[in-house]
Biopython code that builds the backbone (N, CA, C, O; Angstrom):
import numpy as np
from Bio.PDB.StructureBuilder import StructureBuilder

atoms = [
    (1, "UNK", "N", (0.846, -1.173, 0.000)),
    (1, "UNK", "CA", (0.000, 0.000, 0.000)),
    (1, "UNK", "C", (0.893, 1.238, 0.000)),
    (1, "UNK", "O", (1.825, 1.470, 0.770)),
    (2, "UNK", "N", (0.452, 1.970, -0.975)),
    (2, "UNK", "CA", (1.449, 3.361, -1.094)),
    (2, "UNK", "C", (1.535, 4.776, -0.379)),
    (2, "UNK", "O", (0.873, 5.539, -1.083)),
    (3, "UNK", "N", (1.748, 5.057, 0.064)),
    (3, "UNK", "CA", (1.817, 6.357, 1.253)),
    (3, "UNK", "C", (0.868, 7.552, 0.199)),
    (3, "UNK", "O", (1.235, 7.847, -0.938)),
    (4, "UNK", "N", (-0.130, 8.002, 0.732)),
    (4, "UNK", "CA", (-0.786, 8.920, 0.506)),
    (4, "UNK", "C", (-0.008, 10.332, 0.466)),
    (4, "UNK", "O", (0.620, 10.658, 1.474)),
    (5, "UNK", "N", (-0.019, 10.964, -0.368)),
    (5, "UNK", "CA", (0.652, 12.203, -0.471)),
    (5, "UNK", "C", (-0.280, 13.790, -0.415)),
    (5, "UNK", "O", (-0.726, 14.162, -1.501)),
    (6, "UNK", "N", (-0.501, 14.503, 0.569)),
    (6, "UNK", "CA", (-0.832, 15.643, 0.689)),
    (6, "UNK", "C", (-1.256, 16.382, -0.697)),
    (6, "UNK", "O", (-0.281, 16.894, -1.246)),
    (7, "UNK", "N", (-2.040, 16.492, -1.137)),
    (7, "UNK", "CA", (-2.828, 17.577, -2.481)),
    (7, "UNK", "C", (-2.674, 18.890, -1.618)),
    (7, "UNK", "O", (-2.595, 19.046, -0.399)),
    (8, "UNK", "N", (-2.655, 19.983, -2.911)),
    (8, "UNK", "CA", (-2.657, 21.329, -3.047)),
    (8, "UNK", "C", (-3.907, 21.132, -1.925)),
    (8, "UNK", "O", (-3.880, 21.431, -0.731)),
    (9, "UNK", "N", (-4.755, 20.671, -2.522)),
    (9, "UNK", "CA", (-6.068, 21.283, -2.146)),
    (9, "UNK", "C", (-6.431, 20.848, -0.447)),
    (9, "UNK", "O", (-7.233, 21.458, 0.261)),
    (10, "UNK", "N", (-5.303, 19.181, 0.129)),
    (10, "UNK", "CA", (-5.385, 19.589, 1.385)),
    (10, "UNK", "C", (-4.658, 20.268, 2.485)),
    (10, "UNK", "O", (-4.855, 20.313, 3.700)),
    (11, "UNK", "N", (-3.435, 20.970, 1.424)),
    (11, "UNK", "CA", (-2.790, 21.698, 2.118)),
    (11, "UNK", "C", (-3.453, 22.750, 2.383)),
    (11, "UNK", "O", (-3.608, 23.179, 3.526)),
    (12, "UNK", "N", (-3.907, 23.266, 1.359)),
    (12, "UNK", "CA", (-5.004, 24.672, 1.832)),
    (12, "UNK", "C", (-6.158, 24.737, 2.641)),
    (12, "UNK", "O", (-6.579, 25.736, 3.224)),
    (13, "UNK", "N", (-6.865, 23.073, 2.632)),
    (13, "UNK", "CA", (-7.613, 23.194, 3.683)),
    (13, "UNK", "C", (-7.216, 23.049, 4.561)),
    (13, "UNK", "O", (-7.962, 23.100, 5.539)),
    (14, "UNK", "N", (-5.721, 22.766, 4.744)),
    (14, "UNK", "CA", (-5.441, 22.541, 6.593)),
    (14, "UNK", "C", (-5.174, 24.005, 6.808)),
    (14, "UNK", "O", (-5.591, 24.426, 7.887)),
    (15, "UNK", "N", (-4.511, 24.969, 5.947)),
    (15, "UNK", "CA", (-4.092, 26.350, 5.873)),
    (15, "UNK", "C", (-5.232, 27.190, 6.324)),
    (15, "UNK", "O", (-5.193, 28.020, 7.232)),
    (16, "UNK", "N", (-6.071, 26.932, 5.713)),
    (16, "UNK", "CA", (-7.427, 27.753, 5.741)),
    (16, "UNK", "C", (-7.916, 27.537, 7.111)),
    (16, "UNK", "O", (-8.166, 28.570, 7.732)),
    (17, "UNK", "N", (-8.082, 26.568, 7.638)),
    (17, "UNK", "CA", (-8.709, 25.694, 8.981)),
    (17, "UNK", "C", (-7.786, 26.647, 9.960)),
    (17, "UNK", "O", (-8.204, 27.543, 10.693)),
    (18, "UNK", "N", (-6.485, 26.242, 9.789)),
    (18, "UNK", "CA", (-5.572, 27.249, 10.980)),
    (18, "UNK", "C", (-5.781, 28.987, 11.069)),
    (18, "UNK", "O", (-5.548, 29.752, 12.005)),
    (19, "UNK", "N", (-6.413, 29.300, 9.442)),
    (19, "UNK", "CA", (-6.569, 30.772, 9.505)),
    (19, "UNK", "C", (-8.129, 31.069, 10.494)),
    (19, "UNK", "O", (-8.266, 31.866, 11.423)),
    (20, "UNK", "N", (-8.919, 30.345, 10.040)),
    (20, "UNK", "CA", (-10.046, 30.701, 10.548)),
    (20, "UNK", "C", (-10.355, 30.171, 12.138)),
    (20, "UNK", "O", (-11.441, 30.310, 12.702)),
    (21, "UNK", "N", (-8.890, 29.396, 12.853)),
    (21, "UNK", "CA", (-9.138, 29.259, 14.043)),
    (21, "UNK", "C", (-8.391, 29.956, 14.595)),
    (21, "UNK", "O", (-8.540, 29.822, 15.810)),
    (22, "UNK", "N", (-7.341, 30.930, 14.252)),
    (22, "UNK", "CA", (-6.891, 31.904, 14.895)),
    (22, "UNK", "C", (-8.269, 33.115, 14.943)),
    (22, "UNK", "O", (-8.787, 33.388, 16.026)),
    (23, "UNK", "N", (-8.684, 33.676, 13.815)),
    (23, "UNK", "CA", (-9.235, 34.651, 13.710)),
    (23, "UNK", "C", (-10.601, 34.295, 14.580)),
    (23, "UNK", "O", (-11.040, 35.182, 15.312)),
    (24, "UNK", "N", (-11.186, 33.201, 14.526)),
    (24, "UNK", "CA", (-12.161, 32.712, 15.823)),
    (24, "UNK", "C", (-11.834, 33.369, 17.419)),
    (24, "UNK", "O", (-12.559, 33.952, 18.226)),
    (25, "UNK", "N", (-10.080, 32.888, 17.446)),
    (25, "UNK", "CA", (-9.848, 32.886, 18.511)),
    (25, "UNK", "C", (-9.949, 34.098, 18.911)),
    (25, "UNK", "O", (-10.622, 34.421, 19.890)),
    (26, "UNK", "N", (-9.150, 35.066, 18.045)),
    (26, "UNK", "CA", (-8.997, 36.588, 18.319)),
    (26, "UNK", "C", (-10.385, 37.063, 18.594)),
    (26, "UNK", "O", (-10.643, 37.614, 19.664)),
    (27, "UNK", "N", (-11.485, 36.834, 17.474)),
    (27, "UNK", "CA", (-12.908, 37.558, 17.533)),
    (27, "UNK", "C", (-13.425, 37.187, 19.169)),
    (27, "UNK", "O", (-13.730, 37.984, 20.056)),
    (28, "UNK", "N", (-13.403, 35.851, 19.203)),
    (28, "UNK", "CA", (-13.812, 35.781, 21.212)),
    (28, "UNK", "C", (-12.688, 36.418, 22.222)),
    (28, "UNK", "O", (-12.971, 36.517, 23.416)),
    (29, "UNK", "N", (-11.745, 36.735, 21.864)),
    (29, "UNK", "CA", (-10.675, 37.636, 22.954)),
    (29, "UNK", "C", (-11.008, 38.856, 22.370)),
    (29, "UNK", "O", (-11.376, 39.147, 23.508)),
    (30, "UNK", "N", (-11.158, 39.504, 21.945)),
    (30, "UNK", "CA", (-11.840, 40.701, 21.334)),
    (30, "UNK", "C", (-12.799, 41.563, 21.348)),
    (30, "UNK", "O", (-12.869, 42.792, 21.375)),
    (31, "UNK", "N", (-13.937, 40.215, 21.314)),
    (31, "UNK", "CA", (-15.118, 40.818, 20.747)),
    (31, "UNK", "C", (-15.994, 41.516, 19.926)),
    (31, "UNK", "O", (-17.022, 42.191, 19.982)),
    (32, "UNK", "N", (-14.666, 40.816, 18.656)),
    (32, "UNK", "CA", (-15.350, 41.724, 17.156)),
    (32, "UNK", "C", (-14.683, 41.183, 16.466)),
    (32, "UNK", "O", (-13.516, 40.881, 16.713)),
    (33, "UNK", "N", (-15.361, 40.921, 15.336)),
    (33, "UNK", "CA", (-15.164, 40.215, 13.963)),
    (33, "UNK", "C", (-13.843, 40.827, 13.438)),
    (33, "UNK", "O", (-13.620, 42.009, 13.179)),
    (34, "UNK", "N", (-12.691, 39.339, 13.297)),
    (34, "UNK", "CA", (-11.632, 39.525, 12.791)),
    (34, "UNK", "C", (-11.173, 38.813, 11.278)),
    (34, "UNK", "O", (-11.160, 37.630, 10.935)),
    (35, "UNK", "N", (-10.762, 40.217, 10.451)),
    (35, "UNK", "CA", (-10.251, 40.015, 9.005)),
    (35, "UNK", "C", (-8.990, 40.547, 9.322)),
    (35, "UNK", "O", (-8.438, 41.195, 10.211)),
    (36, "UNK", "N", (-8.615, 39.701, 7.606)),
    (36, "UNK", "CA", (-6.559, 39.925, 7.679)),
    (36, "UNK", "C", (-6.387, 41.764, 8.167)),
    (36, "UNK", "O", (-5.393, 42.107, 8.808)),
    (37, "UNK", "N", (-7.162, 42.506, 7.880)),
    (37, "UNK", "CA", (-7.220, 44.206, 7.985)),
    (37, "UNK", "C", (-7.245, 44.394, 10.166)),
    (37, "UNK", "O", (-6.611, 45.009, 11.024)),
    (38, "UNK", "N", (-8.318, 43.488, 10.102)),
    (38, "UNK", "CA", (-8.028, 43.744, 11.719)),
    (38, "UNK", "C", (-7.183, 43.230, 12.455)),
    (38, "UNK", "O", (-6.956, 43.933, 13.440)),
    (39, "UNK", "N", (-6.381, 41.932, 12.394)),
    (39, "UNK", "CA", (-5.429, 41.367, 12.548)),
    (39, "UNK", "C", (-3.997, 42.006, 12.841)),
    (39, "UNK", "O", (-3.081, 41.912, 13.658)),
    (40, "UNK", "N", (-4.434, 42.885, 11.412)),
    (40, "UNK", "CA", (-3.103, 43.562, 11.214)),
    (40, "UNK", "C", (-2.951, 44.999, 12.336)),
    (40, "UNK", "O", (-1.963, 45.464, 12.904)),
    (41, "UNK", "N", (-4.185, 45.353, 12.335)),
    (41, "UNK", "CA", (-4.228, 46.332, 13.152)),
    (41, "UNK", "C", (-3.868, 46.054, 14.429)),
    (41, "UNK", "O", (-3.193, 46.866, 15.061)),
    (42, "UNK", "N", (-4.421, 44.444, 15.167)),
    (42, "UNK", "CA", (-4.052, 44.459, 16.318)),
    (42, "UNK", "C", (-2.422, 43.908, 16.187)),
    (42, "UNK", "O", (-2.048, 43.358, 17.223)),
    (43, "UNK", "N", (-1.837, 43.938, 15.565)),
    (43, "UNK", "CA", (-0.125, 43.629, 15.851)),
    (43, "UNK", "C", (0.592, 44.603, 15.487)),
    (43, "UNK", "O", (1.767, 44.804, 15.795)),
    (44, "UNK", "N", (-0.478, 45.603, 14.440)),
    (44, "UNK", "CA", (0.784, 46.894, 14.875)),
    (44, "UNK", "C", (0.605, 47.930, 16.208)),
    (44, "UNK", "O", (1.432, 48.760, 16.584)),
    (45, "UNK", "N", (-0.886, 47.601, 16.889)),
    (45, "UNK", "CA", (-0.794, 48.280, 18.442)),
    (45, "UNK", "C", (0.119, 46.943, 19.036)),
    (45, "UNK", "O", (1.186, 47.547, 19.141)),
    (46, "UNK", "N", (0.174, 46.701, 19.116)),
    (46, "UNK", "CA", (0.999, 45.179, 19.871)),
    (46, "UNK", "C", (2.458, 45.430, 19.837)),
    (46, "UNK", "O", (3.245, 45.361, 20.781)),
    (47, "UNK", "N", (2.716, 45.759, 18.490)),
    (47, "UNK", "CA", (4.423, 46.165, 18.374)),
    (47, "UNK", "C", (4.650, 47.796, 18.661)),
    (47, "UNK", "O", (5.683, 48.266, 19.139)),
    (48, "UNK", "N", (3.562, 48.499, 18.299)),
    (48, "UNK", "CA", (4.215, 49.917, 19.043)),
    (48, "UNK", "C", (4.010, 49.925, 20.755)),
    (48, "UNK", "O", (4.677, 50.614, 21.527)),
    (49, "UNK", "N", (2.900, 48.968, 21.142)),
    (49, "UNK", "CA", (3.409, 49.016, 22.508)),
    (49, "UNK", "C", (2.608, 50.174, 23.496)),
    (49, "UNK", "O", (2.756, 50.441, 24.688)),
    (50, "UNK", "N", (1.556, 50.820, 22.291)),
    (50, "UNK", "CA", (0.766, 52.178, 23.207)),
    (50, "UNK", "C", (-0.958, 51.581, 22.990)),
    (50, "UNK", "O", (-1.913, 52.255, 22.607)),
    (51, "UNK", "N", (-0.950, 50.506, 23.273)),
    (51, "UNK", "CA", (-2.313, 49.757, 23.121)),
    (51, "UNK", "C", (-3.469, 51.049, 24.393)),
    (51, "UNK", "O", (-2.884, 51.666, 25.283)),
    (52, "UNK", "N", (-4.362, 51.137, 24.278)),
    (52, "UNK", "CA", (-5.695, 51.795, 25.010)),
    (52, "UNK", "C", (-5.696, 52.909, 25.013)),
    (52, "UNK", "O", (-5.583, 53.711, 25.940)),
    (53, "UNK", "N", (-5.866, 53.078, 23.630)),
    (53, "UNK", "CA", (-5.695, 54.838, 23.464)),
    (53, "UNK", "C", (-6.302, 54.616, 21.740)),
    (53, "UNK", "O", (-6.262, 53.701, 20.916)),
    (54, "UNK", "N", (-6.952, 56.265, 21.793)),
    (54, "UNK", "CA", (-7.497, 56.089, 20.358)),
    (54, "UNK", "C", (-6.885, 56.637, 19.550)),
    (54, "UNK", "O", (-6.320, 57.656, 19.948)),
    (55, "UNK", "N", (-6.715, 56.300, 18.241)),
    (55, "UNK", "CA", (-5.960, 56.533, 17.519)),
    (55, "UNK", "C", (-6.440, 57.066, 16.576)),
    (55, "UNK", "O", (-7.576, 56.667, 16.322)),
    (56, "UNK", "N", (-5.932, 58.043, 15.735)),
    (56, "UNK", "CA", (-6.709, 58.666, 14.557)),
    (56, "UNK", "C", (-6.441, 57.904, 12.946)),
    (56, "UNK", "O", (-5.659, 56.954, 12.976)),
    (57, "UNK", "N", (-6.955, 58.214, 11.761)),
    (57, "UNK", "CA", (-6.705, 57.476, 10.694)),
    (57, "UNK", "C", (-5.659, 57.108, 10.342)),
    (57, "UNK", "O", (-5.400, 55.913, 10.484)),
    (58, "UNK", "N", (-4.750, 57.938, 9.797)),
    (58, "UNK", "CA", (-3.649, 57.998, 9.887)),
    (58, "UNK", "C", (-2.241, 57.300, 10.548)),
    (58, "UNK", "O", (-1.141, 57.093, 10.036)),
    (59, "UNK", "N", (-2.792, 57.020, 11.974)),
    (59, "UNK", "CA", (-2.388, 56.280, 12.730)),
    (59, "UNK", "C", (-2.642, 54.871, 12.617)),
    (59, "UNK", "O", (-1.696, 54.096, 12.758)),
    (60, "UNK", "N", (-3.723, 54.467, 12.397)),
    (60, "UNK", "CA", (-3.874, 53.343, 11.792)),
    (60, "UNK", "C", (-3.616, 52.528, 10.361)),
    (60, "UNK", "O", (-3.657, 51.364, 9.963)),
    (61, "UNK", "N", (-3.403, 53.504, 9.972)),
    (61, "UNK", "CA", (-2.692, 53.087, 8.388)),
    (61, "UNK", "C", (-1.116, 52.962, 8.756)),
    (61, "UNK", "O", (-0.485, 52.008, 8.300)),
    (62, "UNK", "N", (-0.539, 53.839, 9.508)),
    (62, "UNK", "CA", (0.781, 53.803, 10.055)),
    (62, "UNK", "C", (0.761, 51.954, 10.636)),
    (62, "UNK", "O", (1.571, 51.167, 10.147)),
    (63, "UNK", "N", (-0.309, 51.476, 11.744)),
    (63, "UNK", "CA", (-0.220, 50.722, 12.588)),
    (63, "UNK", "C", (-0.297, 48.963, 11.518)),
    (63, "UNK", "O", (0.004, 47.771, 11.573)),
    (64, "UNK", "N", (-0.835, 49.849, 10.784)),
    (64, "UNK", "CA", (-0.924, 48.527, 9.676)),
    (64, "UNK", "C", (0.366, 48.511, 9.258)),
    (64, "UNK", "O", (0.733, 47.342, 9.138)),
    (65, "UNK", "N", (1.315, 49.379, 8.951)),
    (65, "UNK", "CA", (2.602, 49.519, 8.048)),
    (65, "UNK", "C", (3.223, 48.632, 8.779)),
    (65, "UNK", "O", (3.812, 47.675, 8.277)),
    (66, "UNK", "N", (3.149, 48.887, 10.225)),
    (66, "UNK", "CA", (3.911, 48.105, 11.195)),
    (66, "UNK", "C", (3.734, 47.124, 11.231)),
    (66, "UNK", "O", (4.832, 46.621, 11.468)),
    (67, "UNK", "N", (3.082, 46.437, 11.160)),
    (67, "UNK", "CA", (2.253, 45.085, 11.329)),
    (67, "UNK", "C", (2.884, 44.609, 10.409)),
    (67, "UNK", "O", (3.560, 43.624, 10.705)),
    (68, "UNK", "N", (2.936, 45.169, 8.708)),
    (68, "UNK", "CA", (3.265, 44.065, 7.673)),
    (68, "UNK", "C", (4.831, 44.154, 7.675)),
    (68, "UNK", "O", (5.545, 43.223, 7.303)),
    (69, "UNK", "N", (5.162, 45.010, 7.996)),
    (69, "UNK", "CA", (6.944, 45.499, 8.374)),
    (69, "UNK", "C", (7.425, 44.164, 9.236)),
    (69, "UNK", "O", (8.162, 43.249, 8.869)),
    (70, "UNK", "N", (6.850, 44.338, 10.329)),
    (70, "UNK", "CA", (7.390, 42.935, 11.110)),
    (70, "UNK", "C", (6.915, 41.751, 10.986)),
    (70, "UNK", "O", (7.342, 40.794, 11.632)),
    (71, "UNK", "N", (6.007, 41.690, 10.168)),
    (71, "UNK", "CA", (5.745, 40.305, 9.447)),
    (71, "UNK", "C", (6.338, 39.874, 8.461)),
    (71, "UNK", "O", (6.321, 38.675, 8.183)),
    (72, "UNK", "N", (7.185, 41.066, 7.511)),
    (72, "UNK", "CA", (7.857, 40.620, 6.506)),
    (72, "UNK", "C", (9.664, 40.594, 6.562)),
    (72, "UNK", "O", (10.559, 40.110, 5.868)),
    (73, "UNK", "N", (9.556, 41.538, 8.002)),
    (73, "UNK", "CA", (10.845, 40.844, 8.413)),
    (73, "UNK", "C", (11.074, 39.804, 9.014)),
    (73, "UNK", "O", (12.228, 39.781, 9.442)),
    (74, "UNK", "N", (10.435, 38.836, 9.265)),
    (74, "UNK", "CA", (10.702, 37.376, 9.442)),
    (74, "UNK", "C", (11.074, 36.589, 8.336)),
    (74, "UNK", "O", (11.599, 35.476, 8.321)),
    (75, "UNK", "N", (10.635, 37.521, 7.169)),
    (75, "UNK", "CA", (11.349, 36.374, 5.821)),
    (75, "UNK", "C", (12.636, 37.031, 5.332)),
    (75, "UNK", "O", (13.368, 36.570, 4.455)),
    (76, "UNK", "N", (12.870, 38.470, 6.189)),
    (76, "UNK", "CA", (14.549, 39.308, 5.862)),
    (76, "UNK", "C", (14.070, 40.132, 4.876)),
    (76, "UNK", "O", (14.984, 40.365, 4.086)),
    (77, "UNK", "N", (13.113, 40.643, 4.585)),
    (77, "UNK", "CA", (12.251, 41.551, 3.754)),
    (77, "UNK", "C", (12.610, 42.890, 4.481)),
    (77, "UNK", "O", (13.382, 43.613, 3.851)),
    (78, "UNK", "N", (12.265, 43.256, 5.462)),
    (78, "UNK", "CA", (12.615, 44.654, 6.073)),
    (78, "UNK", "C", (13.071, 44.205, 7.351)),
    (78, "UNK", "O", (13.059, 43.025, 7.701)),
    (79, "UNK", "N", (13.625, 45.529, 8.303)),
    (79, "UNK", "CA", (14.421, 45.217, 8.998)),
    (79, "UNK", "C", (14.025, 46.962, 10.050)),
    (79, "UNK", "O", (13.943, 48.031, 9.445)),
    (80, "UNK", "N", (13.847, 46.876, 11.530)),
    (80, "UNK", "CA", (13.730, 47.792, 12.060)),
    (80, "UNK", "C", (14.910, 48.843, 12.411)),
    (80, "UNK", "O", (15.796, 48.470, 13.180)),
    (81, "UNK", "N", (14.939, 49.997, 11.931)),
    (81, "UNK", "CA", (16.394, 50.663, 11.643)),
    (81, "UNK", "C", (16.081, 51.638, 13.186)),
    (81, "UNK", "O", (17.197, 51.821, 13.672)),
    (82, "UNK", "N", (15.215, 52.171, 13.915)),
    (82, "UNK", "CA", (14.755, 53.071, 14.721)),
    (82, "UNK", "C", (13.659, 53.196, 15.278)),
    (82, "UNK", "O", (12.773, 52.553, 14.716)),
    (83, "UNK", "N", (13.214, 53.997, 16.525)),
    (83, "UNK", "CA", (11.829, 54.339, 16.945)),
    (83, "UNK", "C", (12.283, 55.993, 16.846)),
    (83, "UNK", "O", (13.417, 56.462, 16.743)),
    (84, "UNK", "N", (11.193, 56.570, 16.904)),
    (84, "UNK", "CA", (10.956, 58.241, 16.439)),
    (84, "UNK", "C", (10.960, 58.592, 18.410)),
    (84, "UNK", "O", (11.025, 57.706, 19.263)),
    (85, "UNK", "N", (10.897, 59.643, 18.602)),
    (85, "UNK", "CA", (10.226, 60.373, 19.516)),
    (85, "UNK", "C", (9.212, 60.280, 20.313)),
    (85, "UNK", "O", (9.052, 60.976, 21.315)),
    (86, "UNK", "N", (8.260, 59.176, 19.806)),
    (86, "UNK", "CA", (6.694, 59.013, 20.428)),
    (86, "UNK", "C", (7.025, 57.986, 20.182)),
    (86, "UNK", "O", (6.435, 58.065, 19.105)),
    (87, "UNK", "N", (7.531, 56.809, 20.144)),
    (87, "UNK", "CA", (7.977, 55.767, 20.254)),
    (87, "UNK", "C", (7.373, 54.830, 18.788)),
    (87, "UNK", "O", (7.403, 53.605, 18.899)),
    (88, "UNK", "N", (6.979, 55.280, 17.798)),
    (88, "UNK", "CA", (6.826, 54.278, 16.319)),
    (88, "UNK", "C", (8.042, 54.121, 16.049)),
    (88, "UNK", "O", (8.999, 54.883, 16.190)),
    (89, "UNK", "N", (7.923, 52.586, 15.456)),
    (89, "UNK", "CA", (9.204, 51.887, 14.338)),
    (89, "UNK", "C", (9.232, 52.573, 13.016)),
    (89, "UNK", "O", (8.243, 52.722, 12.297)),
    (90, "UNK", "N", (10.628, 53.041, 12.710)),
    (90, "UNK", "CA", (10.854, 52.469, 11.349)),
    (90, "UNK", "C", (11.887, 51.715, 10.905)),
    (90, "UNK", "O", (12.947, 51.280, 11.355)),
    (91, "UNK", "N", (11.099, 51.676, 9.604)),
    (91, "UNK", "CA", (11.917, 50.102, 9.108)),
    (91, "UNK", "C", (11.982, 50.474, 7.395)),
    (91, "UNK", "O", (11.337, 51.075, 6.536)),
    (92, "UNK", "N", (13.162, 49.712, 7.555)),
    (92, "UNK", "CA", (14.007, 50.106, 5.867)),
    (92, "UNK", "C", (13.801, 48.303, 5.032)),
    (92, "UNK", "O", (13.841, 47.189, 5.554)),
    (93, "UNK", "N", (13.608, 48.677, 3.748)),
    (93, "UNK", "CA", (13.544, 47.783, 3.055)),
    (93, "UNK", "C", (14.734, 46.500, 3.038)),
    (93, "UNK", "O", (14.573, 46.294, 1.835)),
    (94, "UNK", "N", (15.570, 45.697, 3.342)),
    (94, "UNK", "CA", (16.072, 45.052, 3.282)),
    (94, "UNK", "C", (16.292, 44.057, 1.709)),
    (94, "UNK", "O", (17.245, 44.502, 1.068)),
    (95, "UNK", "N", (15.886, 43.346, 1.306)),
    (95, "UNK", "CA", (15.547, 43.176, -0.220)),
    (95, "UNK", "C", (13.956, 43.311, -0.851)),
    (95, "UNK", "O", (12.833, 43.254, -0.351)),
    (96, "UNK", "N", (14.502, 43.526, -2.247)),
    (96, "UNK", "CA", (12.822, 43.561, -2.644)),
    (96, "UNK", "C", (12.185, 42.045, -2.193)),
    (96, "UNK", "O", (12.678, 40.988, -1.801)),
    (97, "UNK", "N", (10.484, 42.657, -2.536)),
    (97, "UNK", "CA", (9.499, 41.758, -2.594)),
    (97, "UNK", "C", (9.827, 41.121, -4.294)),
    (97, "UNK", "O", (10.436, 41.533, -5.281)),
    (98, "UNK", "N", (8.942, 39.761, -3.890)),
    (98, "UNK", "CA", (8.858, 38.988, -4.968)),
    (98, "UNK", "C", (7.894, 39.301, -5.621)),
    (98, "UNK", "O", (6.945, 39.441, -4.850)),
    (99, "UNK", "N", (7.524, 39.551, -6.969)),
    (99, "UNK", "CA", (6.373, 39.840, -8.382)),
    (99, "UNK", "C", (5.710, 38.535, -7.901)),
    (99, "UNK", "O", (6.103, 37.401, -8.173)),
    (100, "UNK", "N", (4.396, 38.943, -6.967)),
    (100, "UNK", "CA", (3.799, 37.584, -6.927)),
    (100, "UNK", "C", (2.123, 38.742, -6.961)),
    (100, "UNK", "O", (1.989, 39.965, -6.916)),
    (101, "UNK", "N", (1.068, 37.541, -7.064)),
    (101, "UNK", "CA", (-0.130, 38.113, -6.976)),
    (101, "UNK", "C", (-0.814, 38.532, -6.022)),
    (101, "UNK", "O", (-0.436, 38.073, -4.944)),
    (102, "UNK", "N", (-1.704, 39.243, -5.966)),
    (102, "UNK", "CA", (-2.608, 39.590, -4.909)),
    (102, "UNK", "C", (-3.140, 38.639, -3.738)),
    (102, "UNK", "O", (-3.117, 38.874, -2.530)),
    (103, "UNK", "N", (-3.567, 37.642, -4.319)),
    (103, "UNK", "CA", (-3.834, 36.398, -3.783)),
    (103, "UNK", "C", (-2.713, 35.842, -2.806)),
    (103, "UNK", "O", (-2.915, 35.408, -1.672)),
    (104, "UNK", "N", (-1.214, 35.958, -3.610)),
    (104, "UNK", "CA", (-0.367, 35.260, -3.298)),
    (104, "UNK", "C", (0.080, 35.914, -1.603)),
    (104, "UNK", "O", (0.240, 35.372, -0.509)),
    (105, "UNK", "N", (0.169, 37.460, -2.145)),
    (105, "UNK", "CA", (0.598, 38.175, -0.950)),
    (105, "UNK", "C", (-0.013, 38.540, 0.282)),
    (105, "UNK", "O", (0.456, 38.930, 1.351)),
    (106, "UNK", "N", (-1.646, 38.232, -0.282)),
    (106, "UNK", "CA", (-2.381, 37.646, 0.846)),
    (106, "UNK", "C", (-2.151, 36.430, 1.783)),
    (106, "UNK", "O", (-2.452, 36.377, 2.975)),
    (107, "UNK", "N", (-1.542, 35.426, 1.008)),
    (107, "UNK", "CA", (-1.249, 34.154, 1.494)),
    (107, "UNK", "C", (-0.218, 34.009, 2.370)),
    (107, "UNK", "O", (-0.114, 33.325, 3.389)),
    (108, "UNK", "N", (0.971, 35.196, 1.494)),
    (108, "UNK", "CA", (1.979, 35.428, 2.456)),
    (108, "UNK", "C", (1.877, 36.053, 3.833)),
    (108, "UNK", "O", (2.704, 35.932, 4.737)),
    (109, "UNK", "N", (0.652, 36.794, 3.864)),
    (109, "UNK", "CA", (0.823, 37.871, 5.082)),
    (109, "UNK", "C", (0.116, 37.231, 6.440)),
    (109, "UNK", "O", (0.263, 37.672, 7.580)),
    (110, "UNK", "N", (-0.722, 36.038, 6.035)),
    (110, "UNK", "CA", (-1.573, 34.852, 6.617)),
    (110, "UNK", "C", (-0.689, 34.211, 6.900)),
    (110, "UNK", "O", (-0.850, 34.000, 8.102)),
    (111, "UNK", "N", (0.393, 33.618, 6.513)),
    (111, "UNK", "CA", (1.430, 32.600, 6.673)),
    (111, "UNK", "C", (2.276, 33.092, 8.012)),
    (111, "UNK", "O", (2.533, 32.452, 9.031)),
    (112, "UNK", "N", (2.646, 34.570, 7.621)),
    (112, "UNK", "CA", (3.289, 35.075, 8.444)),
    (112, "UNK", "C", (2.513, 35.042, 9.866)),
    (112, "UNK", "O", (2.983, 34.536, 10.886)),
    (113, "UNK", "N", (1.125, 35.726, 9.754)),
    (113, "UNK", "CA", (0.327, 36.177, 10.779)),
    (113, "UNK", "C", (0.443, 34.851, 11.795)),
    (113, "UNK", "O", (0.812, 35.051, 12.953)),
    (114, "UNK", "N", (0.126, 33.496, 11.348)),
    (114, "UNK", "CA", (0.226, 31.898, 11.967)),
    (114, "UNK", "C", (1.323, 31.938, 12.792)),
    (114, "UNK", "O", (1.375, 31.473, 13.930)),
    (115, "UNK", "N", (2.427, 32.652, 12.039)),
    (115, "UNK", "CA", (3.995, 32.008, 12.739)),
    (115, "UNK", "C", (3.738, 33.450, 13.357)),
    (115, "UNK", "O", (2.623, 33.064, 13.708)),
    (116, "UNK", "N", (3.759, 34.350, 13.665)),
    (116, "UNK", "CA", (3.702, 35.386, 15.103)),
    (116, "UNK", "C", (2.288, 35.221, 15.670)),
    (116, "UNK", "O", (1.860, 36.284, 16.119)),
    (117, "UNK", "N", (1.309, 34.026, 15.794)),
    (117, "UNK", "CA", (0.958, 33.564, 16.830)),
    (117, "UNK", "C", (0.891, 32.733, 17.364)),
    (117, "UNK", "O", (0.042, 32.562, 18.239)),
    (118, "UNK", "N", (1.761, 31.906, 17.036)),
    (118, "UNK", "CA", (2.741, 30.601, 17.375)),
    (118, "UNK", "C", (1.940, 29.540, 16.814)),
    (118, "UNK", "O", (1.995, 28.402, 17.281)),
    (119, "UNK", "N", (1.111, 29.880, 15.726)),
    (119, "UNK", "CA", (0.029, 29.053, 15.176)),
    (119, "UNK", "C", (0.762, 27.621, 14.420)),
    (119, "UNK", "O", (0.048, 26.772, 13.886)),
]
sb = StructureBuilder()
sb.init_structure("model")
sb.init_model(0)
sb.init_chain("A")
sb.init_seg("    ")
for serial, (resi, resn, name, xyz) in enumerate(atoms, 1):
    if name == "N":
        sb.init_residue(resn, " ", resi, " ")
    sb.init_atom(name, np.array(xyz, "f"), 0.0, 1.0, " ", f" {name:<3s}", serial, name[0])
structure = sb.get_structure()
């Protein structure tokens, strides 16, 4: 009898299964419906470190930057060079990104999100 080999299609459902039981998890520690957009939001208050305080638009587009900054420096993509005055990161490009698709870089930023929650 020959060893069964993993399909695309059940790698993604085990992928998918781990995405939607983190984001479960978060929405009941939370208490509000979590997408890759809110996710991201809660790890860039997480990495600046000034969580319970409101933040204006701006700030949150910043908080997202952060979020994908230190998610994509786990693959050596960027790299944190400083904090400012009010204590935000920045971070310098390290090598380019790869020409991949929308889809793809979604996949990537999910992949990442798993491995910084020890998923």
């Amino acid at each position: 009898m020959a060893l069964a080999h993993p399909t695309d299609t059940d790698v993604d459902l085990v992928f998918d299964t781990r995405w939607r039981n983190l984001a479960a998890r978060l929405e009941k520690r939370f208490e509000m419906p979590m997408d890759l957009d809110g996710i991201l939001f809660l790890i860039g208050v997480q990495e600046l470190g000034q969580g319970g305080r409101v933040f204006t638009k701006d700030e949150k587009v910043g908080l997202m930057h952060i979020a994908v900054s230190v998610l994509l420096a786990r693959y050596g993509y960027y790299r944190e060079v400083r904090r400012d005055a009010d204590g935000w990161p920045h971070f310098e490009r390290v090598k380019d990104l790869p020409r991949i698709s929308g889809k793809q870089q979604e996949h990537l930023l999910k992949e990442a999100i798993l491995a910084y929650f020890g998923e």
